[in-house]
DSSP file (Angstrom, degrees, kcal/mol; ACC not computed):
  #  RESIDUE AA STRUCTURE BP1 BP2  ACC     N-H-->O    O-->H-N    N-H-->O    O-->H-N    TCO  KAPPA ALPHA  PHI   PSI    X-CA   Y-CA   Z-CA
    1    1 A X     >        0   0    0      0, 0.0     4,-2.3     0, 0.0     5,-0.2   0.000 360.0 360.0 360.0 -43.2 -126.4  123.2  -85.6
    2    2 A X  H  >  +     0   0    0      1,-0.2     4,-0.6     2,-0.2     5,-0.1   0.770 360.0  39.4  -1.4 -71.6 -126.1  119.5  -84.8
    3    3 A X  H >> S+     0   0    0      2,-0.2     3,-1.8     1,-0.2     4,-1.2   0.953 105.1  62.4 -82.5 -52.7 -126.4  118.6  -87.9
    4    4 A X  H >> S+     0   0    0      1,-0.2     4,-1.2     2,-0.2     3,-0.6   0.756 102.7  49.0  46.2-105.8 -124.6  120.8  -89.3
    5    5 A X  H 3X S+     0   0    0     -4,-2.3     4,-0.6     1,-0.2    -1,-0.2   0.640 113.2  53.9 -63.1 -21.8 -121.5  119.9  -87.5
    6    6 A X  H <X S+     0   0    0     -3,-1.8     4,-2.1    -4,-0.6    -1,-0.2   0.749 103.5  55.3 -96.0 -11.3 -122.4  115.9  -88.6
    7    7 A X  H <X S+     0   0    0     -4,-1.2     4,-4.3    -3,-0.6    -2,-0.2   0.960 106.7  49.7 -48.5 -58.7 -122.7  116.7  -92.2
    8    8 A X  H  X S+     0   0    0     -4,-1.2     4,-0.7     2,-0.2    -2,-0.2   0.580 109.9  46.8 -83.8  11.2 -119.5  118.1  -92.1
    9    9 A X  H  X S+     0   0    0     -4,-0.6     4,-2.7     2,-0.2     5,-0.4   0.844 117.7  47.9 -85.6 -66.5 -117.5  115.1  -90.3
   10   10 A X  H  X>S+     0   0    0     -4,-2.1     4,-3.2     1,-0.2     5,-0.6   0.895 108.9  48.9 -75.7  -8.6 -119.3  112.7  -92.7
   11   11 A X  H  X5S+     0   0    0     -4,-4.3     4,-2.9    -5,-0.2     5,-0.3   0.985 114.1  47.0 -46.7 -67.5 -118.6  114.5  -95.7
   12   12 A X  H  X5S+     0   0    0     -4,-0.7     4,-4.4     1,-0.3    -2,-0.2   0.904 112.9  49.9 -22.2 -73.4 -114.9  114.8  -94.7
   13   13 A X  H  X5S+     0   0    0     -4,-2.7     4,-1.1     2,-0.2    -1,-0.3   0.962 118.6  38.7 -54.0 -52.8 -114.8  110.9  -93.7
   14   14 A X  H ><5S+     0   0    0     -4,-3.2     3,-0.7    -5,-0.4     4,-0.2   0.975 113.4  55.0 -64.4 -54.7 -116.4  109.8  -97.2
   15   15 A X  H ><<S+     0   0    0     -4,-2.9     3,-1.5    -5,-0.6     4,-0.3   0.867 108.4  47.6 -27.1 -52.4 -114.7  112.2  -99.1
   16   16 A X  H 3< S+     0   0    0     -4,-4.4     3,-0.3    -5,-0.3    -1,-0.3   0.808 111.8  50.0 -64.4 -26.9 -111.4  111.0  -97.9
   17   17 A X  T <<  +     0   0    0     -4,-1.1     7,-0.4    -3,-0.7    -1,-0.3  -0.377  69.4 120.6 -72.5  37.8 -112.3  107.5  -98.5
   18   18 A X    <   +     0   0    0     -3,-1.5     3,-0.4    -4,-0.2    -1,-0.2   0.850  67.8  56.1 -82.1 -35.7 -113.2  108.3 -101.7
   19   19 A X  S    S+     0   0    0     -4,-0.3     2,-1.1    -3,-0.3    -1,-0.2   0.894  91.2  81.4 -67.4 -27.1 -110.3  105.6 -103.4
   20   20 A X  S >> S-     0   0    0      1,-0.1     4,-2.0     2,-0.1     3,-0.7  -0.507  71.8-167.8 -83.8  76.8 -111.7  102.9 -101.4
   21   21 A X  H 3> S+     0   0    0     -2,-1.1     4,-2.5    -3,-0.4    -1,-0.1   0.527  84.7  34.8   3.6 -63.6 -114.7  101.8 -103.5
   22   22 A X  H 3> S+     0   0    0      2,-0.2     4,-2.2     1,-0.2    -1,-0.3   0.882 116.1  52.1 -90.8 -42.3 -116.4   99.8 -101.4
   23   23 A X  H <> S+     0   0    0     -3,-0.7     4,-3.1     2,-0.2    -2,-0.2   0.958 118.5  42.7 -28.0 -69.8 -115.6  101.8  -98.1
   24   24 A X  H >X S+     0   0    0     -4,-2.0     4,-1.4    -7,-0.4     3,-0.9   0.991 115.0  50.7 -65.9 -62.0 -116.9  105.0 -100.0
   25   25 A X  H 3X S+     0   0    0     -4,-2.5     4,-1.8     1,-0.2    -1,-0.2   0.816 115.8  37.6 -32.9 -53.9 -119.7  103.1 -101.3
   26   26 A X  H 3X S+     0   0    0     -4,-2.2     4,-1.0     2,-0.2    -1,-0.2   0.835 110.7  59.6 -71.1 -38.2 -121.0  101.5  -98.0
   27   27 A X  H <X S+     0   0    0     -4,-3.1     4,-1.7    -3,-0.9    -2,-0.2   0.742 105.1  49.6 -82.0 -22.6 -120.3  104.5  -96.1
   28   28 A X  H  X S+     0   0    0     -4,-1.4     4,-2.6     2,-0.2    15,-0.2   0.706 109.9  50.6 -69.1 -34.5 -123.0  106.9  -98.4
   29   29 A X  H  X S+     0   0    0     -4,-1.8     4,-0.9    -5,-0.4    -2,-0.2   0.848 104.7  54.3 -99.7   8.3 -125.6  104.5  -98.2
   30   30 A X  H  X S+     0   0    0     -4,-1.0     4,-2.9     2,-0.2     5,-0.4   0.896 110.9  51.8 -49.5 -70.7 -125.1  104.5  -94.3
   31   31 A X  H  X S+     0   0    0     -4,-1.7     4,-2.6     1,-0.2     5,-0.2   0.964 107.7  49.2 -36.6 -71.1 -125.6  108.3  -94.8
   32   32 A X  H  X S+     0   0    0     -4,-2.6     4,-3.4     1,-0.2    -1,-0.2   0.836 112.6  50.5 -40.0 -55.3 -128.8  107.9  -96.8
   33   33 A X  H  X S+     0   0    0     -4,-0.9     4,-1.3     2,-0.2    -2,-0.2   0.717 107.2  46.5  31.3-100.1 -130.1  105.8  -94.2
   34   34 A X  H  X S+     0   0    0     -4,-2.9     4,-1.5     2,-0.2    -1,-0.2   0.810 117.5  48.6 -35.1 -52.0 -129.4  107.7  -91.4
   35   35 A X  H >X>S+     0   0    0     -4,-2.6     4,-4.2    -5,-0.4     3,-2.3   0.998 108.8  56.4 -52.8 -85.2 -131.1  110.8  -93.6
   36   36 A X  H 3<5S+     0   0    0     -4,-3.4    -3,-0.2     1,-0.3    -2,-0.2   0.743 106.3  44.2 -21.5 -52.7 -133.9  108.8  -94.4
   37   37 A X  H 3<5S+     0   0    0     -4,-1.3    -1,-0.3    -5,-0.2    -2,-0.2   0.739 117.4  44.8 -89.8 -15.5 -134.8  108.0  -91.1
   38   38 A X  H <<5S-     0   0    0     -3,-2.3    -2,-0.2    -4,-1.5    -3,-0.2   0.894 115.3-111.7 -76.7 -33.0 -134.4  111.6  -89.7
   39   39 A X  T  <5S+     0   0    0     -4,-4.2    -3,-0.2     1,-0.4     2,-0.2   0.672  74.3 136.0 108.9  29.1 -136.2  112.9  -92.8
   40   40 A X      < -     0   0    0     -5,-1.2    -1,-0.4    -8,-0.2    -2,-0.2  -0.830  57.8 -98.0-109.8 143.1 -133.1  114.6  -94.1
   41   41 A X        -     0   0    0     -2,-0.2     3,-0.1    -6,-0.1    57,-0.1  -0.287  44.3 -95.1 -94.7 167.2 -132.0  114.3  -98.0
   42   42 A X        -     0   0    0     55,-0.2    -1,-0.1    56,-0.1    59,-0.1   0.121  63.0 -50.7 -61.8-174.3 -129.6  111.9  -99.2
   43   43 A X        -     0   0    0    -15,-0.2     3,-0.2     1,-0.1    -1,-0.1   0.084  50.9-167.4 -23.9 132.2 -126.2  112.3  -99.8
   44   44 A X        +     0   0    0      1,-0.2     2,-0.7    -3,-0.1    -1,-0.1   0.747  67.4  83.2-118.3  -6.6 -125.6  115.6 -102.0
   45   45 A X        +     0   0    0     48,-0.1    -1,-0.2     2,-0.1     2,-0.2  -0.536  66.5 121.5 -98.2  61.0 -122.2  115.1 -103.0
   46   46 A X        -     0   0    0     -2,-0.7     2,-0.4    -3,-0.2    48,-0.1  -0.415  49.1-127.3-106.7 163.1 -122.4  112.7 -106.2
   47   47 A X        -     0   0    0     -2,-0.2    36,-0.2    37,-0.1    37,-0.1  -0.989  26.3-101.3-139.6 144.6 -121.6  112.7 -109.5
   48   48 A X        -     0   0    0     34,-0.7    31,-0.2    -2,-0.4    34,-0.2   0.065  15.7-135.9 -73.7-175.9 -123.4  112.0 -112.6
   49   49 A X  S    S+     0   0    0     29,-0.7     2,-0.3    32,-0.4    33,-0.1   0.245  70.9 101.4-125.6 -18.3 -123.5  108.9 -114.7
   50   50 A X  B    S-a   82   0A   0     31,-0.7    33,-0.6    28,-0.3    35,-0.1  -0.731  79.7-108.7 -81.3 123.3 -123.2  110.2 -118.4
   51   51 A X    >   -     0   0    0     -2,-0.3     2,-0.9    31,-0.2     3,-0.7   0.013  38.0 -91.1   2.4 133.6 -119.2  109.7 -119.7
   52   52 A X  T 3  S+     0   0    0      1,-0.2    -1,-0.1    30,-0.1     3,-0.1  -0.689 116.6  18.0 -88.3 112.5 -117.1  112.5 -120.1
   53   53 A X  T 3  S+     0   0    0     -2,-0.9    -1,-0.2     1,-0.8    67,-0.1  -0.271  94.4 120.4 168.0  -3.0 -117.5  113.7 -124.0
   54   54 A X  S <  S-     0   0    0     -3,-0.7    -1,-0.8     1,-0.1     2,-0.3  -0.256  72.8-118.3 -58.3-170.1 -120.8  111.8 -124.4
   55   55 A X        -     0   0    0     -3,-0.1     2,-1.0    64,-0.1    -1,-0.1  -0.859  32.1-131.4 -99.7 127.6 -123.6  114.2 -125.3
   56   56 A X        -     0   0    0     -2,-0.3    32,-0.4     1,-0.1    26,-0.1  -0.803  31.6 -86.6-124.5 154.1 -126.2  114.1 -122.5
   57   57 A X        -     0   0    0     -2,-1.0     2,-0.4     1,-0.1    -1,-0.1   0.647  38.0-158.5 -25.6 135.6 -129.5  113.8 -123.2
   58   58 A X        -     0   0    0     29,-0.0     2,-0.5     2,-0.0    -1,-0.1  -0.949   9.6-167.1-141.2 129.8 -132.1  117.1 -124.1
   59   59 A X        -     0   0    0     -2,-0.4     2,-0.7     0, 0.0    -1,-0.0  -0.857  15.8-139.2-112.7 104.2 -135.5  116.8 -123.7
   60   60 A X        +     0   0    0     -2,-0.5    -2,-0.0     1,-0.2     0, 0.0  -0.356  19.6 178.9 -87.0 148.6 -138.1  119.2 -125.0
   61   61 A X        -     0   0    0     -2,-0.7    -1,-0.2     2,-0.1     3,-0.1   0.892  28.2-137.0 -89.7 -50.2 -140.6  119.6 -122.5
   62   62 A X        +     0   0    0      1,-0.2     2,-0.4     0, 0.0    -2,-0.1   0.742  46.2 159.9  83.3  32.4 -143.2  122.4 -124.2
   63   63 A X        -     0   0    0      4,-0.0     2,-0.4     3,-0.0    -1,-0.2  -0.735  32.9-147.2 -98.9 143.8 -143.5  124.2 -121.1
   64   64 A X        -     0   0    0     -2,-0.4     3,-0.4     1,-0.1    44,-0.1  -0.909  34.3 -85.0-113.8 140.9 -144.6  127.5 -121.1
   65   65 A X  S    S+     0   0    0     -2,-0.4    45,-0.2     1,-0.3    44,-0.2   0.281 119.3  24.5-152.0 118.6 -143.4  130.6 -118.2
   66   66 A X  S    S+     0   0    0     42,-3.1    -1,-0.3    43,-1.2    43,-0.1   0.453  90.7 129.3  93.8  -1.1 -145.8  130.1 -115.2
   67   67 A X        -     0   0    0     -3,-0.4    41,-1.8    41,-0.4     2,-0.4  -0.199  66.6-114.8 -78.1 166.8 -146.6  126.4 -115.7
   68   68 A X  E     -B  107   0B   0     39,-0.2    39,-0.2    -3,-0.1     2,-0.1  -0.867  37.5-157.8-118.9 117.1 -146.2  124.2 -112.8
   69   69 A X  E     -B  106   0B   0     37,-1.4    37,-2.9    -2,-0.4     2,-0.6  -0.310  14.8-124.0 -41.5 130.7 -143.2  121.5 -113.6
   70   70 A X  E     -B  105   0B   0     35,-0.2    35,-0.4    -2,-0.1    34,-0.1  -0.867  22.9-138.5 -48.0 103.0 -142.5  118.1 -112.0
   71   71 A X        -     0   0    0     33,-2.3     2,-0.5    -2,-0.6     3,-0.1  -0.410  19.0-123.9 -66.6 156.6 -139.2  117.8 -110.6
   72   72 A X        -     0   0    0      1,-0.2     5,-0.3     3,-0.0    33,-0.0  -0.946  34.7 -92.0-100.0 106.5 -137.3  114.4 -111.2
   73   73 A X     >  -     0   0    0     -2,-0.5     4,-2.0     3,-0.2    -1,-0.2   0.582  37.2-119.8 -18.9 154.3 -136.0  112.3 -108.4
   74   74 A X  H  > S+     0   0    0      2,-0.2     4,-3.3     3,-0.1     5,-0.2   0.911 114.0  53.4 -74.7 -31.9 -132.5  113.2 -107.7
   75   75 A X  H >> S+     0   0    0      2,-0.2     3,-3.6     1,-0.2     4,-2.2   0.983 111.1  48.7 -60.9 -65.4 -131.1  109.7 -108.4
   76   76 A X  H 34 S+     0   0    0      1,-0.3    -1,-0.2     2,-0.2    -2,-0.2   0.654 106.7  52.7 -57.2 -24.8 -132.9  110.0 -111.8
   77   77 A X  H >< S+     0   0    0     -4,-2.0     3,-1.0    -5,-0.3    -1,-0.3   0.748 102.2  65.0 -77.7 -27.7 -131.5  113.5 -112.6
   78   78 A X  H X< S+     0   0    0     -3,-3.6     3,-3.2    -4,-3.3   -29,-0.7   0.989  93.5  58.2 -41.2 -55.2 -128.1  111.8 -111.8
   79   79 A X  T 3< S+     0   0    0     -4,-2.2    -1,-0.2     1,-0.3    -2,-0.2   0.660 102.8  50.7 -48.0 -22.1 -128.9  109.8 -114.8
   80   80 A X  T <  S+     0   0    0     -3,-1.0    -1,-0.3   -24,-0.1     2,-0.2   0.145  95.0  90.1-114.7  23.9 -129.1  113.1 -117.2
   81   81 A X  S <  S-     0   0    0     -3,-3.2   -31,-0.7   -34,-0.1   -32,-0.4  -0.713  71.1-135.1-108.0 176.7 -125.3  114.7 -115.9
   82   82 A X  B >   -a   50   0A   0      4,-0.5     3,-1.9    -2,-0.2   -34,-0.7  -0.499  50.8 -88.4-111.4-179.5 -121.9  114.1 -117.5
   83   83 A X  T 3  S+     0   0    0    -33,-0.6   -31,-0.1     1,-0.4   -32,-0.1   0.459 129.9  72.4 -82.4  -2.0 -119.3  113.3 -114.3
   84   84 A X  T 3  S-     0   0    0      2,-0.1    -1,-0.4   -37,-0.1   -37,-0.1   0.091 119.0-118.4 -79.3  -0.7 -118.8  116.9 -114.3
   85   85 A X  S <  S+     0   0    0     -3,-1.9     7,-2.2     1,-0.2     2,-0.4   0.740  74.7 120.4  57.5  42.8 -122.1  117.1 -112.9
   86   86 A X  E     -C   91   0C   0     -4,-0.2    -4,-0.5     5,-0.2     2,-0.4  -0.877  49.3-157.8-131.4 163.0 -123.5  119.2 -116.1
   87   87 A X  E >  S-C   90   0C   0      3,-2.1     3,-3.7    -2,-0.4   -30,-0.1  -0.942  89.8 -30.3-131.7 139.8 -126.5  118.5 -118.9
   88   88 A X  T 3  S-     0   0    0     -2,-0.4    30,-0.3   -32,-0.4    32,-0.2   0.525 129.0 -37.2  -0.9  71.1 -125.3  120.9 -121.8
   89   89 A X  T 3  S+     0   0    0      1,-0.2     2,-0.6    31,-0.1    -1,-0.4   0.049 108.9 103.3 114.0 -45.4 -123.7  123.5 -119.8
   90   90 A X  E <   -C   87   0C   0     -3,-3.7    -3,-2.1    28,-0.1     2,-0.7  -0.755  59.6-130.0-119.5 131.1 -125.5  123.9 -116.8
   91   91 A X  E     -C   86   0C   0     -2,-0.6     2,-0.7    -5,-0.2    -5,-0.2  -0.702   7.2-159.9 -76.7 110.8 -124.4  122.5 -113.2
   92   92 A X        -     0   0    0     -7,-2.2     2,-0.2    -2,-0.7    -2,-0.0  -0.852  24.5-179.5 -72.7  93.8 -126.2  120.9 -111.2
   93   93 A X    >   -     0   0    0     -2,-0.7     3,-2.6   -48,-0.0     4,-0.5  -0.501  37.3-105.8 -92.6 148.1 -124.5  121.3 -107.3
   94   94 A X  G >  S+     0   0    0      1,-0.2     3,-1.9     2,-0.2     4,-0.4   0.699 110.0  74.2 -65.2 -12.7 -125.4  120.0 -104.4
   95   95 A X  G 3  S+     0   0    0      1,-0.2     4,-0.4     2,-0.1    -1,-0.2   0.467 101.0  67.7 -79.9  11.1 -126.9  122.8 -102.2
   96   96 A X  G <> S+     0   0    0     -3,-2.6     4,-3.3   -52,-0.1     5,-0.3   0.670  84.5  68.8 -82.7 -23.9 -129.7  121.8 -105.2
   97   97 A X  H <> S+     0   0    0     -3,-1.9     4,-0.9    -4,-0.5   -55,-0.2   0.666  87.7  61.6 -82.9   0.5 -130.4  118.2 -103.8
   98   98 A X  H  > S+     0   0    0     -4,-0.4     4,-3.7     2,-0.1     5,-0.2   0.931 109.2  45.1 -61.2 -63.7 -132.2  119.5 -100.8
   99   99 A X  H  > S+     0   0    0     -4,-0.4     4,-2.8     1,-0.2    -2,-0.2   0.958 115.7  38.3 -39.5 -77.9 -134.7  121.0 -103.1
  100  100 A X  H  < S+     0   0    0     -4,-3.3    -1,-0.2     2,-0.2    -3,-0.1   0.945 115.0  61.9 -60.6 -34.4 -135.4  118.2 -105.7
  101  101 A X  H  < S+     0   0    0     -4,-0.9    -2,-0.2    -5,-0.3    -1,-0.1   0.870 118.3  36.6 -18.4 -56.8 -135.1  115.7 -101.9
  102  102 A X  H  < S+     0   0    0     -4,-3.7     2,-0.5     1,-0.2    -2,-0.2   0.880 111.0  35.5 -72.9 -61.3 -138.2  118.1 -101.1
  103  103 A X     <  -     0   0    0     -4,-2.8    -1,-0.2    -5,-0.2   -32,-0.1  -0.933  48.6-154.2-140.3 131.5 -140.7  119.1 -103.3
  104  104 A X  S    S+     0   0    0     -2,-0.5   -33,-2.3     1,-0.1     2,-0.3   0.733  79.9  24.9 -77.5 -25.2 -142.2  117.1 -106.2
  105  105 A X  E     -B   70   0B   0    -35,-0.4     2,-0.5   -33,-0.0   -35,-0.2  -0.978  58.1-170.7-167.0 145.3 -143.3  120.4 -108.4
  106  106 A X  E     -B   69   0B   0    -37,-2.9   -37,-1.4    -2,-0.3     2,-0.9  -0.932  32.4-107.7-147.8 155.6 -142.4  123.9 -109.0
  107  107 A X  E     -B   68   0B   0     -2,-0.5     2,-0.7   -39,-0.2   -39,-0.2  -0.613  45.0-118.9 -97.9 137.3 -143.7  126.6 -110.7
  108  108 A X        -     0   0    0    -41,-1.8   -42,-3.1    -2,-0.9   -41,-0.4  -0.524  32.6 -86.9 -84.5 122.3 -141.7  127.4 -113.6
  109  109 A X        -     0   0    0     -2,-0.7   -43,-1.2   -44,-0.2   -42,-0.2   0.629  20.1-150.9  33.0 143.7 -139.8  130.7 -114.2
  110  110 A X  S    S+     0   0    0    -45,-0.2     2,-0.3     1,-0.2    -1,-0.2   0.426  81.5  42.3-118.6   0.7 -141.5  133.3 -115.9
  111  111 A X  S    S-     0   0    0      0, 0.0     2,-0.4     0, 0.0    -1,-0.2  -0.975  70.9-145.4-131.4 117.4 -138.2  134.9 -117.6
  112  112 A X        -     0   0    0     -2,-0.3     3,-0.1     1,-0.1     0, 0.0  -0.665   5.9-149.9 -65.0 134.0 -135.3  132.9 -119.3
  113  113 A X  S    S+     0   0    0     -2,-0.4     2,-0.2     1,-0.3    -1,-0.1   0.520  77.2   2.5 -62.8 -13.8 -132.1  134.2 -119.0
  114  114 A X        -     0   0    0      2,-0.1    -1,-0.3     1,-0.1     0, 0.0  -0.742  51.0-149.1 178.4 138.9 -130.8  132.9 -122.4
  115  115 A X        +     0   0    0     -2,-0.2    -1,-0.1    -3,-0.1    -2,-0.0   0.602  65.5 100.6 -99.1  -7.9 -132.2  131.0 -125.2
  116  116 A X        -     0   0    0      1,-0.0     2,-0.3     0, 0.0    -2,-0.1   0.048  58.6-145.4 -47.4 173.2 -129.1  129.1 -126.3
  117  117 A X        -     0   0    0    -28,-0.0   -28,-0.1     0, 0.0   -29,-0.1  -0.721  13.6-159.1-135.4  81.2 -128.4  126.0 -125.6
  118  118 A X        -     0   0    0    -30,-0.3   -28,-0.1    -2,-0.3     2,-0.1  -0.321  21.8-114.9 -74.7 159.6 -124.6  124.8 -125.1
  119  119 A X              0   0    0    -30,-0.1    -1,-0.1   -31,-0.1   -32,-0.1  -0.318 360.0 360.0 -92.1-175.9 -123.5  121.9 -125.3
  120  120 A X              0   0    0    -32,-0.2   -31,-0.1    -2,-0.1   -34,-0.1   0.323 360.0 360.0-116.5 360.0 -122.0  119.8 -122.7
């Protein structure tokens, strides 16, 4: 509950200091930090790295329904979102960074929901 209730204070605080660069900046890696040394995952409120209108990046994997997948560090999955925090379509949100924070591999899906591909 605790924590909780200090999540949502420091969300609040960065968030609001979100025009001061260096403020916001300093005050997230305070957060990690903190996180870090409870054993709690970083920051979740971020935004990816890609432009908006670039194209961002699609990799095919070859994996097949039941495999078990590597997840990518969260910083590194930054690296594949447009600032809209999507890769061709699909959103990545924070109640996700707990997850990749956590566990290195996952067993993958055994049904797609759709075999398109959208662009971003």
């Amino acid at each position: 509950m605790l924590g909780g209730v200090a999540y949502v204070i420091s969300v609040t605080v960065i968030n609001r200091l979100r025009n001061r660069h260096r403020t916001h900046a300093a005050l997230i890696r305070l957060y990690d930090r903190v996180q870090k040394l409870r054993g709690g995952v970083p920051f979740p409120r971020r935004t990816g790295r890609i432009p908006a209108g670039q194209k961002t990046p699609l990799t095919r994997l070859g994996v097949a329904p039941g495999e078990v997948i590597w997840l990518k560090p969260y910083e590194e999955i930054l690296g594949t979102l447009d600032t809209q925090n999507k890769n061709r379509g699909l959103y990545f949100d924070a109640e996700e960074v707990p997850i990749v924070a956590t566990h290195t591999m996952f067993d993958l899906v055994s049904k797609r929901s759709s075999t398109s591909e959208p662009d971003s």
